[in-house]
SEGUDO-778764 format. One record per residue: x, y, z of N, C-alpha, C in turn; residue in one letter. Coordinates in steps of 0.02 Angstrom, whole numbers, padded with zeros to 5 digits, always signed. Layout:
% SEGUDO-778764
XYZXYZXYZa
...
This chain:
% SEGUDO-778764
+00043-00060+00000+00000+00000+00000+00044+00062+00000x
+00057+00098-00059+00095+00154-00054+00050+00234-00054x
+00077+00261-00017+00059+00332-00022+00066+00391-00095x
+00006+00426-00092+00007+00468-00167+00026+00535-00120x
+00024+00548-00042+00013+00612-00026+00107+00627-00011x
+00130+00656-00050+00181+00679-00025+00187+00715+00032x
+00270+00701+00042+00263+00719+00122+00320+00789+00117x
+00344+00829+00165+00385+00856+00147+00473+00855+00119x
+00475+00921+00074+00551+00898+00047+00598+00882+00084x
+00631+00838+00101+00666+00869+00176+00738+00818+00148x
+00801+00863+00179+00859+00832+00166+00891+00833+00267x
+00902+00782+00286+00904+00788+00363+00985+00793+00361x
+01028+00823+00331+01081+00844+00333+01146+00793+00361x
+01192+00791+00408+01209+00731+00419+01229+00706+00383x
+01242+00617+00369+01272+00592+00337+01216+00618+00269x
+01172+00631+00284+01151+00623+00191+01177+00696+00157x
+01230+00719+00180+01253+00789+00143+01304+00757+00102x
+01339+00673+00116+01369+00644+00061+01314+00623+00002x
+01257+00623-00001+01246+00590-00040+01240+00588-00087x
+01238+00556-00143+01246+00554-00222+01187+00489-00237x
+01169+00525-00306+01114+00488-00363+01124+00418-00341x
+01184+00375-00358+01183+00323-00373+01221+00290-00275x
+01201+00299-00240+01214+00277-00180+01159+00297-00100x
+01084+00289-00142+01043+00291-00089+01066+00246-00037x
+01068+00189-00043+01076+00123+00006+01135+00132+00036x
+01150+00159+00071+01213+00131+00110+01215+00086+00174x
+01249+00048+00169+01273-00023+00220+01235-00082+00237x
+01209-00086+00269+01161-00153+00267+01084-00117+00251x
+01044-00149+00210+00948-00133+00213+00918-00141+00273x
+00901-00115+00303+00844-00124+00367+00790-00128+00331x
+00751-00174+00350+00662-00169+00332+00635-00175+00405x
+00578-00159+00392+00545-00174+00452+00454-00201+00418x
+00435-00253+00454+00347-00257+00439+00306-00301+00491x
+00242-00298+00503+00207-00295+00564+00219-00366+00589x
+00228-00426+00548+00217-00477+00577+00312-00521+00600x
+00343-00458+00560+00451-00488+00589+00473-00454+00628x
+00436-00366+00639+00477-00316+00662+00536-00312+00632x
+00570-00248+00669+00662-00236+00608+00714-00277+00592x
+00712-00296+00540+00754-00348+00536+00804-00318+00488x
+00876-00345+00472+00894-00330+00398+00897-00389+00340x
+00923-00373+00288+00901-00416+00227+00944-00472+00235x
+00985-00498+00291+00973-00570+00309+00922-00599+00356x
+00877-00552+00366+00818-00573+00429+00826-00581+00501x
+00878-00543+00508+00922-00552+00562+00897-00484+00614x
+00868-00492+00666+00869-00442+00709+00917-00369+00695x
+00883-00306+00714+00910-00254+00697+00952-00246+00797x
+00986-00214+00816+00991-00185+00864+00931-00158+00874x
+00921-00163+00955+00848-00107+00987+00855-00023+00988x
+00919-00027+00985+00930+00034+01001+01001+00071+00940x
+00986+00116+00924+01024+00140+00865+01033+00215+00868x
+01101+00246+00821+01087+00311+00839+01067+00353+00749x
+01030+00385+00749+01027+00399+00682+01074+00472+00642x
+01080+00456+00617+01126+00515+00561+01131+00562+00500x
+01077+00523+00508+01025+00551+00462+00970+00515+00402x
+00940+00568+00364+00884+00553+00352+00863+00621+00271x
+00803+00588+00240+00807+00623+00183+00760+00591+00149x
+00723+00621+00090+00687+00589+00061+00705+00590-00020x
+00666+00549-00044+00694+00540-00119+00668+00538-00168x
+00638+00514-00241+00594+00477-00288+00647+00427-00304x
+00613+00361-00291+00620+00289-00312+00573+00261-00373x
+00627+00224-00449+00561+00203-00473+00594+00128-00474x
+00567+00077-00474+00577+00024-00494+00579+00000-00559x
+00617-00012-00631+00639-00027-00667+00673-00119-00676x
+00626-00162-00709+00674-00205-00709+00692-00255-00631x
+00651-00226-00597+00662-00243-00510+00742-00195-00497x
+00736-00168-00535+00816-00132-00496+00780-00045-00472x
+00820-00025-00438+00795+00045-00423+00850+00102-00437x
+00800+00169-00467+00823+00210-00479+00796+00272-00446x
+00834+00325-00423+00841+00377-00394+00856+00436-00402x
+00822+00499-00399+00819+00560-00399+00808+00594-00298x
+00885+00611-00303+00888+00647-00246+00899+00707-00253x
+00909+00769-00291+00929+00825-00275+00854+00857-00257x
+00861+00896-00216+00798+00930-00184+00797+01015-00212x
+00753+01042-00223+00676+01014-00206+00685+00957-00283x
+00644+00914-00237+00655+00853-00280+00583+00869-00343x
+00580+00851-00394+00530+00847-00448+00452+00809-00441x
+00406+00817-00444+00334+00820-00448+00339+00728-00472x
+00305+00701-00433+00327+00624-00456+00255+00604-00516x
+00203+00636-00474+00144+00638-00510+00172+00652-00617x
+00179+00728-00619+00231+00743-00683+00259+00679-00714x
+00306+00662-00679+00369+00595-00708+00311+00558-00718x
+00274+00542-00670+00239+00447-00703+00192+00478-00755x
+00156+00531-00776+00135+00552-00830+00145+00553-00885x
+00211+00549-00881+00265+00553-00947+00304+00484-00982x
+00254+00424-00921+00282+00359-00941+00222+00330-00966x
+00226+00278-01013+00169+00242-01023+00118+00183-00992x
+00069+00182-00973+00041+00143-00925+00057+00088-00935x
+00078+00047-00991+00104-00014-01019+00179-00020-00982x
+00233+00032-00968+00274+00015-00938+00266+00002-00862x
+00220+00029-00820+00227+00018-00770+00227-00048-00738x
+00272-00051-00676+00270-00124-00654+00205-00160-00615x
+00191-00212-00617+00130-00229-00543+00173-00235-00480x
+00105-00184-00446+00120-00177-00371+00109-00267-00334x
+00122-00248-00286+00072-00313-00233+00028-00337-00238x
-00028-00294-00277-00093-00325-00278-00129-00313-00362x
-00070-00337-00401-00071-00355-00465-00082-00303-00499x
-00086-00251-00475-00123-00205-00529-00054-00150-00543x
-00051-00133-00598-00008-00061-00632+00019-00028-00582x
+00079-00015-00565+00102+00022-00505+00148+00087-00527x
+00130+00159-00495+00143+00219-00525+00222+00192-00514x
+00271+00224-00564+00331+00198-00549+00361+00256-00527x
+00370+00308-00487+00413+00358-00448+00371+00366-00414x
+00396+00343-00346+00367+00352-00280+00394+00398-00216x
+00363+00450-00200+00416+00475-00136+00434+00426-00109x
+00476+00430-00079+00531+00369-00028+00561+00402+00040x
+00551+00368+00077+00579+00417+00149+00632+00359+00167x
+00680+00398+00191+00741+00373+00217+00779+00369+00268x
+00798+00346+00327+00826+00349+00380+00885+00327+00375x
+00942+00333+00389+01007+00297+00399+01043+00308+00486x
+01035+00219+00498+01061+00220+00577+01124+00179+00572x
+01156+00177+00647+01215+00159+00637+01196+00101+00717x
+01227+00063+00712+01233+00013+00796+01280+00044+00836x
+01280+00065+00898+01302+00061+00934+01361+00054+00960x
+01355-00031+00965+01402-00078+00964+01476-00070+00908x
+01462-00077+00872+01499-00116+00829+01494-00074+00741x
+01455-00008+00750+01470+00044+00701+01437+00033+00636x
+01380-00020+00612+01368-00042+00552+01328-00005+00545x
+01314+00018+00489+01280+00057+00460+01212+00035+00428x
+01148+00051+00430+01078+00029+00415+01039+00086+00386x
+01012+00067+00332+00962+00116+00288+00920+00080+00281x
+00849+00119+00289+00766+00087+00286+00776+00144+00243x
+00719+00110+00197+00695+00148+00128+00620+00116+00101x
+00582+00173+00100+00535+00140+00114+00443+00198+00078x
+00424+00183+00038+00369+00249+00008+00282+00233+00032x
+00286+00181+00092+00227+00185+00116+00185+00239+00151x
+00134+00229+00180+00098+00275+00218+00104+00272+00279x
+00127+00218+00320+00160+00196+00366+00219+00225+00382x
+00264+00221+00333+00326+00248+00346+00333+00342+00336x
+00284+00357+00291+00274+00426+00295+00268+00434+00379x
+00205+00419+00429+00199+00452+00457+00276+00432+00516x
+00297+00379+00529+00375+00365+00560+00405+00434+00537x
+00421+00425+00492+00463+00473+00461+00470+00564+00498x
+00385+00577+00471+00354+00647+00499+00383+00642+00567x
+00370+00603+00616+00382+00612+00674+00435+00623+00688x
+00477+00568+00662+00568+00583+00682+00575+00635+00647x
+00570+00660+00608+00589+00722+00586+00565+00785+00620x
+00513+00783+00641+00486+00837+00690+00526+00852+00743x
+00529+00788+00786+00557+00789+00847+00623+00832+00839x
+00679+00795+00792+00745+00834+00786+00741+00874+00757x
+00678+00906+00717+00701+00964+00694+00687+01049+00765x
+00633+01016+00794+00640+01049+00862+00700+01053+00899x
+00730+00992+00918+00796+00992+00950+00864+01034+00920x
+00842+01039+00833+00907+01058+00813+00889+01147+00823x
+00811+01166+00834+00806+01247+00834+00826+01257+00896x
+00845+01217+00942+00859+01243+01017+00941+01207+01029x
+00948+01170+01006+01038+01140+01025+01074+01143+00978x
+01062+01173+00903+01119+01170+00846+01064+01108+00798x
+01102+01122+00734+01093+01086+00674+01129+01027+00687x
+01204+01006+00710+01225+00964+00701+01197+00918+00794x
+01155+00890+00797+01122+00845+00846+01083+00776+00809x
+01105+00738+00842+01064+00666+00823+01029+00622+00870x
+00976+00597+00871+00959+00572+00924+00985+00497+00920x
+00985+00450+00987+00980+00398+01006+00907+00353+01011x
+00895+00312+00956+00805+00293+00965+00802+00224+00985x
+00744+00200+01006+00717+00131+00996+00700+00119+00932x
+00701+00046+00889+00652+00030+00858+00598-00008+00885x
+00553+00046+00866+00477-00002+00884+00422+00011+00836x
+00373+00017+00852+00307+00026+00808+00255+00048+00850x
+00211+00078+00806+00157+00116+00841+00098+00092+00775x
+00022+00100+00803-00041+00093+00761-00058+00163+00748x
-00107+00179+00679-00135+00201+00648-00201+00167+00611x
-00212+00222+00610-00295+00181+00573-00303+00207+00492x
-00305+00156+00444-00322+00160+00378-00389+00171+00351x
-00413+00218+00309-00487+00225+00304-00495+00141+00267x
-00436+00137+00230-00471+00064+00176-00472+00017+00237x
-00400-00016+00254-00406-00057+00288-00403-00090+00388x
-00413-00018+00410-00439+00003+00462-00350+00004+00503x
-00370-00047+00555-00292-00026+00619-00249-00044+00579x
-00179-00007+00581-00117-00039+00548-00077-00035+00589x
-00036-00068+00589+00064-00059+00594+00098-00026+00576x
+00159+00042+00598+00187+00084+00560+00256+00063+00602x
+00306+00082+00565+00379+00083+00596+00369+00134+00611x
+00422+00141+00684+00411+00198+00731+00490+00213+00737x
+00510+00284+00766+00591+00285+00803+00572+00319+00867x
+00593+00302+00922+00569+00331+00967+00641+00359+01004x
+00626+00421+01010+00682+00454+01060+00703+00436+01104x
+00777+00419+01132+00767+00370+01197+00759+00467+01253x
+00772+00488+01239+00801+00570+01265+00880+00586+01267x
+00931+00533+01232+00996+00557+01245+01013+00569+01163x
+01039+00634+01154+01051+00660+01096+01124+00685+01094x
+01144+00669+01030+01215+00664+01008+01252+00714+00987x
+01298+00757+00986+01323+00787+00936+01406+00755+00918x
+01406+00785+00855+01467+00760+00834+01553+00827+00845x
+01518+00862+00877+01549+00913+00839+01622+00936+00928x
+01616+00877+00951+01668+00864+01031+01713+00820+00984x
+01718+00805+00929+01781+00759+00919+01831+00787+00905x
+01872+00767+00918+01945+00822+00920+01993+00737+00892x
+02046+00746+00843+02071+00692+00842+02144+00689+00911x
+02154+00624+00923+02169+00628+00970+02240+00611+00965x
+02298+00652+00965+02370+00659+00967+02415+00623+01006x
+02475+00609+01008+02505+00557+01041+02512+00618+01096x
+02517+00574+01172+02532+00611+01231+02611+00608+01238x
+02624+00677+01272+02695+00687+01264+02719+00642+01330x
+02772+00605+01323+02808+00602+01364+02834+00640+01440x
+02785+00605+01489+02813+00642+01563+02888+00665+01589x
+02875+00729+01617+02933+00759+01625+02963+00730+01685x
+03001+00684+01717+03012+00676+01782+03047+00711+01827x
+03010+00771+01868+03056+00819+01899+03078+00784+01951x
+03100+00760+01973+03135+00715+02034+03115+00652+02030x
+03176+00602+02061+03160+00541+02068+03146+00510+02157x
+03123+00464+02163+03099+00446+02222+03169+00406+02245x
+03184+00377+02201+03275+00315+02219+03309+00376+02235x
+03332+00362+02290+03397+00393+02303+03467+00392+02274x
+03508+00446+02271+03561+00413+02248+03635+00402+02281x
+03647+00332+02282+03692+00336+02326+03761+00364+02316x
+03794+00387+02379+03828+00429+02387+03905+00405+02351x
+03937+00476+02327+04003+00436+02300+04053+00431+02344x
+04073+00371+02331+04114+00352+02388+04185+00402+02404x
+04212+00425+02460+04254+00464+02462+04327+00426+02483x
+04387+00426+02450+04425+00383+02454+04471+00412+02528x
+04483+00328+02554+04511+00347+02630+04606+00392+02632x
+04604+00437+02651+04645+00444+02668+04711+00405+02684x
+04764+00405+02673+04835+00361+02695+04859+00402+02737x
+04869+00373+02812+04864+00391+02882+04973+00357+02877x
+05031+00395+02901+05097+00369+02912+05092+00354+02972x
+05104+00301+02971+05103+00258+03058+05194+00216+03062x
+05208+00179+03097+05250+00135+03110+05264+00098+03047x
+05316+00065+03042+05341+00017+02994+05313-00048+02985x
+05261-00063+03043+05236-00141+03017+05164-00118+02978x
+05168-00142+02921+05131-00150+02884+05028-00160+02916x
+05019-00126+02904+04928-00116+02933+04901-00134+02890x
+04840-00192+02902+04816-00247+02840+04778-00191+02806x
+04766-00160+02744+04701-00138+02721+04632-00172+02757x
+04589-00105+02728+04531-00125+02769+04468-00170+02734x
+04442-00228+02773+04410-00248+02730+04328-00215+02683x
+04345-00209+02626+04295-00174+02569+04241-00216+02581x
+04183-00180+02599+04103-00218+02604+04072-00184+02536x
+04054-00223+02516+04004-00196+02428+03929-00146+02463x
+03949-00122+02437+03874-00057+02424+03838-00082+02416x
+03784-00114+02469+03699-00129+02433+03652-00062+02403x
+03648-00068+02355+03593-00038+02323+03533+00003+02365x
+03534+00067+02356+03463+00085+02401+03388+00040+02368x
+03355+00005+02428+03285+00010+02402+03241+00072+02385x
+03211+00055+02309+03180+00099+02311+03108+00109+02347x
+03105+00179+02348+03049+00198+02408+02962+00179+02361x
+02997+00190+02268+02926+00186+02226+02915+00134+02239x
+02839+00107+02250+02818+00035+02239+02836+00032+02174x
+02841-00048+02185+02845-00068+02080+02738-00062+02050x
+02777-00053+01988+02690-00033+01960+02639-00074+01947x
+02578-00081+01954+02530-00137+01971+02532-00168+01892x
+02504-00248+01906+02487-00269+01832+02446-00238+01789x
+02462-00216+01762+02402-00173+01691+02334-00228+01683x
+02277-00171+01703+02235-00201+01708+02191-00222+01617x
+02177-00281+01620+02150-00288+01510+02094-00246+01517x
+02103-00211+01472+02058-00145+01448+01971-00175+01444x
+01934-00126+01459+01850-00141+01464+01824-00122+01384x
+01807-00156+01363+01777-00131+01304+01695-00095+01338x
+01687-00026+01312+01657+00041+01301+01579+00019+01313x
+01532+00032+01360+01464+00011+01330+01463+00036+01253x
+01458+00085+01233+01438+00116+01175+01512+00129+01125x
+01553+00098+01094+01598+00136+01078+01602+00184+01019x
+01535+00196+00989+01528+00233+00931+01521+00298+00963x
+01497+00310+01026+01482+00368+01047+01553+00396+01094x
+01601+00358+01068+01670+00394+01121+01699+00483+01108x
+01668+00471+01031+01703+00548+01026+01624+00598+01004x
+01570+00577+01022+01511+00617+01039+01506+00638+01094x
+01483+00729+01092+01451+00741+01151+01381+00751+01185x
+01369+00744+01232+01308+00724+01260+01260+00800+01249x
+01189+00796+01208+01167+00845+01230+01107+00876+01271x
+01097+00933+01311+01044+00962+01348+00988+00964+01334x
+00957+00919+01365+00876+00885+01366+00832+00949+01355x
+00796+00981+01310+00757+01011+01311+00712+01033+01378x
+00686+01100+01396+00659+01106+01458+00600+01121+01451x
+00551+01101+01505+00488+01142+01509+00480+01224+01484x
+00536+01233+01504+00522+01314+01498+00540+01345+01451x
+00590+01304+01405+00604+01320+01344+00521+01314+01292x
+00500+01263+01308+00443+01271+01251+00385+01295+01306x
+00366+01314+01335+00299+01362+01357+00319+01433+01359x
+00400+01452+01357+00408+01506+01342+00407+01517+01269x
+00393+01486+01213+00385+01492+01158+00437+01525+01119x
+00488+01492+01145+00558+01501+01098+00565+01459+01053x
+00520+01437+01022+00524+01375+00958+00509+01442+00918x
+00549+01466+00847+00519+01495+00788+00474+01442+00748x
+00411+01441+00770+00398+01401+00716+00371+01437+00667x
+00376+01404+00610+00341+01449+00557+00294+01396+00501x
């Protein structure tokens, strides 16, 4: 069931400021649908929790089962394009019948956590329109009060809607966890200089001062017997075993900084420009 109501133009900046014509998809496909939840295109559980990077929308047409793409924004009238194709080319949808072939397409691109992989849902339903609207709302509030460059941390889950045709549905959802990201604390990180050691804790032992030759009598006086210098102990303890390093709850977020939760008083004082 795809949507005819376009949604807005929107380029969510972020990673999609790389993007180019021929590289919608980047890294693994996420799908998501009511009866697998998020999986990717080995069917394999998505992470619950992801941080996103962005987001953008597109025209997708299907050709051949392959897909083609128009991203530069404001993107072109899709209605127009399928006008200009012949109803004989179009492909069948799902439910056999002629399917318009340029569809808005909404786009998310998340990353895990864990382990940094990269996930794009792509997707021109009515379902995913309204997912979409939402995450986009939310951060675009956050970015009028904390900066442009902020990303949130979401759940995947799902939420219902009601279809006039086919009544309750299933929509993919992103839900804010409330901890939001910026990128813009990374500093690359330089070798540390070498400690200066202004004093040492070992003592140092003293140089020996040679004995004097004392003229005494003619019988020969044995030299004295030489005891070896023990070594001062040192006062430093020796240094503990190096403890094996903790791997990071999060290590994608090591060089993100954390950002300031929106306040009550920021929005009833009506510092949102909205327009």
């Amino acid at each position: 069931m795809n949507t005819n109501e376009p949604g807005p133009p929107s380029d969510g900046g972020g990673f999609t400021n790389a993007l180019s014509s021929d590289r919608v998809m980047r890294g693994a496909i996420a799908r998501w649908a009511a009866n697998t939840g998020w999986l990717d295109r080995d069917g394999l559980p998505l992470p619950p929790i992801v941080l996103v990077i962005g987001y953008t929308t597109v025209l997708r047409r299907w050709k051949n089962k392959r897909p083609e793409y128009k991203t530069e924004h404001p993107l072109p009238d899709p209605e127009q394009l399928n006008a200009a194709i012949p109803v004989t080319e179009w492909e069948p949808g799902i439910d056999g019948k002629p399917r318009k072939p340029w569809a808005l397409t909404y786009v998310v691109y998340m990353v895990d956590l864990q382990t940094g992989a990269l996930f794009t849902y792509a997707h021109d339903t009515f379902g995913a329109m309204l997912g979409y609207n939402a995450l986009e709302e939310r951060i675009a509030v956050m970015r009028v009060l904390r900066g442009e460059h902020v990303f949130p941390i979401v759940r995947l889950e799902k939420r219902p809607w009601r279809s006039a045709t086919y009544g309750m549905q299933m929509r993919p959802h992103w839900e804010p966890t409330g901890d939001w990201r910026s990128p813009g604390g990374f500093q690359a990180v330089s070798p540390s200089p070498t400690p200066q050691i202004h004093g040492s804790s070992t003592p140092t032992p003293p140089t020996a001062t040679p004995t004097p030759q004392i003229s005494g009598p003619s019988t020969p006086t044995p030299p004295p017997i030489s005891t070896p210098t023990t070594p001062a102990t040192p006062t430093t303890p020796p240094p503990a075993a190096a403890t094996p390093p903790t791997a990071p709850a999060a290590p994608i977020l090591d060089h993100m900084q954390p950002v300031k939760p929106v306040t009550v008083g920021e929005l009833i004082a009506d510092e949102i420009p909205w327009k």
